[in-house]
C-alpha positions as CSV (number, residue, x, y, z in Angstrom):
1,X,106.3,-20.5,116.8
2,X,106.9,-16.7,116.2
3,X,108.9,-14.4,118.7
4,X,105.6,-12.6,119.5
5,X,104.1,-15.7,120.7
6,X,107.5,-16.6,122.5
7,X,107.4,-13.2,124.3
8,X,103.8,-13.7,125.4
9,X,104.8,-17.4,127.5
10,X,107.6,-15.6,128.6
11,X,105.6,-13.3,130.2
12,X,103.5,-15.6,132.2
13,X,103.8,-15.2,135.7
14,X,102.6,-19.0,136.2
15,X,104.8,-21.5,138.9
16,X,104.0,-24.0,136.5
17,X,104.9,-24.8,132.6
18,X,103.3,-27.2,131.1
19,X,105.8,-28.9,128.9
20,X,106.4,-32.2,127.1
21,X,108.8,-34.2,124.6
22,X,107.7,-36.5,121.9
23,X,110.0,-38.6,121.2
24,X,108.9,-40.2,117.8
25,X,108.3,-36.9,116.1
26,X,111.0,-35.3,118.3
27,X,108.3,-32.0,118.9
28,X,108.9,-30.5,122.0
29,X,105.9,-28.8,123.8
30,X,105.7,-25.6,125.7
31,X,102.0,-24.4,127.2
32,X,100.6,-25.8,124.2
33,X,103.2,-24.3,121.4
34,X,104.9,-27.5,119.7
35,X,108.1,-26.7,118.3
36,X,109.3,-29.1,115.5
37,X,112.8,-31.1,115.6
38,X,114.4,-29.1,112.9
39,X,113.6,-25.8,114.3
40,X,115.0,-26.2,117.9
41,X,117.7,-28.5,116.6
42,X,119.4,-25.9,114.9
43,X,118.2,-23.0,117.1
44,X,120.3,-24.3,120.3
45,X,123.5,-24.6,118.5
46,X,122.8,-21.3,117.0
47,X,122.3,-20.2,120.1
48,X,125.0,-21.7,121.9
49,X,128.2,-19.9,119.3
50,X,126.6,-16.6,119.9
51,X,126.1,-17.1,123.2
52,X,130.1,-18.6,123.9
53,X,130.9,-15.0,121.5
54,X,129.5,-13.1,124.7
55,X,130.8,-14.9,127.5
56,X,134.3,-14.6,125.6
57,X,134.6,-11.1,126.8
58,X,134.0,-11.9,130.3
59,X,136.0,-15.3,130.6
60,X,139.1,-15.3,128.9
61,X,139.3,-18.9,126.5
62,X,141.3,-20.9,128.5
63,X,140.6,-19.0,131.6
64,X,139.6,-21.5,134.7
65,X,135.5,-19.7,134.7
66,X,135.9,-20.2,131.2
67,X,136.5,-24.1,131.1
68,X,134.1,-24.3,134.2
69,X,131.6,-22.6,132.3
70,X,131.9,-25.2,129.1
71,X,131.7,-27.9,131.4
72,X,128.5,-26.5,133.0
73,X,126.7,-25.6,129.6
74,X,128.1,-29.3,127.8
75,X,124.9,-30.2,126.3
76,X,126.0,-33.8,126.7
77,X,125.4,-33.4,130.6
78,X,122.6,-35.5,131.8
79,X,119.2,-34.0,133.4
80,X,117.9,-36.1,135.6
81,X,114.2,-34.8,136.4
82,X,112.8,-35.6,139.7
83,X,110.7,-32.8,140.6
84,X,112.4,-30.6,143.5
85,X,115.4,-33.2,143.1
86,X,116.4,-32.3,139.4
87,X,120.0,-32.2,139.3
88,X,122.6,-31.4,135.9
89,X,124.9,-33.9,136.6
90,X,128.3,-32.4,134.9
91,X,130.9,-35.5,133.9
92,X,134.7,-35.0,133.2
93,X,135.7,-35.0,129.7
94,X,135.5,-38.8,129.2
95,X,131.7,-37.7,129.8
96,X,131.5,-40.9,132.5
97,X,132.9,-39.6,135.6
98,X,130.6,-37.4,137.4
99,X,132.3,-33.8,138.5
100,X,129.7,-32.4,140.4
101,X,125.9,-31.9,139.9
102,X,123.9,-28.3,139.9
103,X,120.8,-28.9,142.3
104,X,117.6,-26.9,140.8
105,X,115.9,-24.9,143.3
106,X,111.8,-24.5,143.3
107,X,111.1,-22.2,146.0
């Protein structure tokens, strides 16, 4: 997938995105665009420290948004999809007790 082609789904004004998950190949599907394992499974963590290098300037490490922030974006959370019920459920650090969840809204 090339940035010009991720620009032009990003665009879309559609409610709806068709996406999928194989999980023998480990491809993951967007409106047709199949993004290999290796690609997105480096790209997120990628991602992720350049993200956390932003967010630094804004939330203090060790700051109270700051540790609410890593326990929002742990990737370890669990998604439970459900439609208009799909919920992050974030877990304290033993990753077993549930914190609280973030509700998704599709309105």
């Amino acid at each position: 997938m090339t940035i010009r082609v991720g620009r032009e789904l990003d665009k879309k004004t559609s409610s709806r995105v068709v996406k999928g998950f194989d999980p023998i190949t480990g491809e993951v599907m967007v409106e047709g665009i199949y993004i290999k394992r290796h690609v997105w499974k480096n790209a997120i963590p990628t991602v992720a420290i350049k993200f956390h290098a932003v967010m630094d300037n804004f939330y203090p490490v060790g700051s109270n948004e700051a540790t609410l922030l890593e326990k929002v974006l742990d990737p370890t959370n669990k998604l439970i999809l459900a439609g208009n019920d799909s919920k992050v459920l974030v877990s304290d650090s033993d990753g077993e007790t549930p914190i609280f969840y973030l509700q998704y809204s599709y309105t």
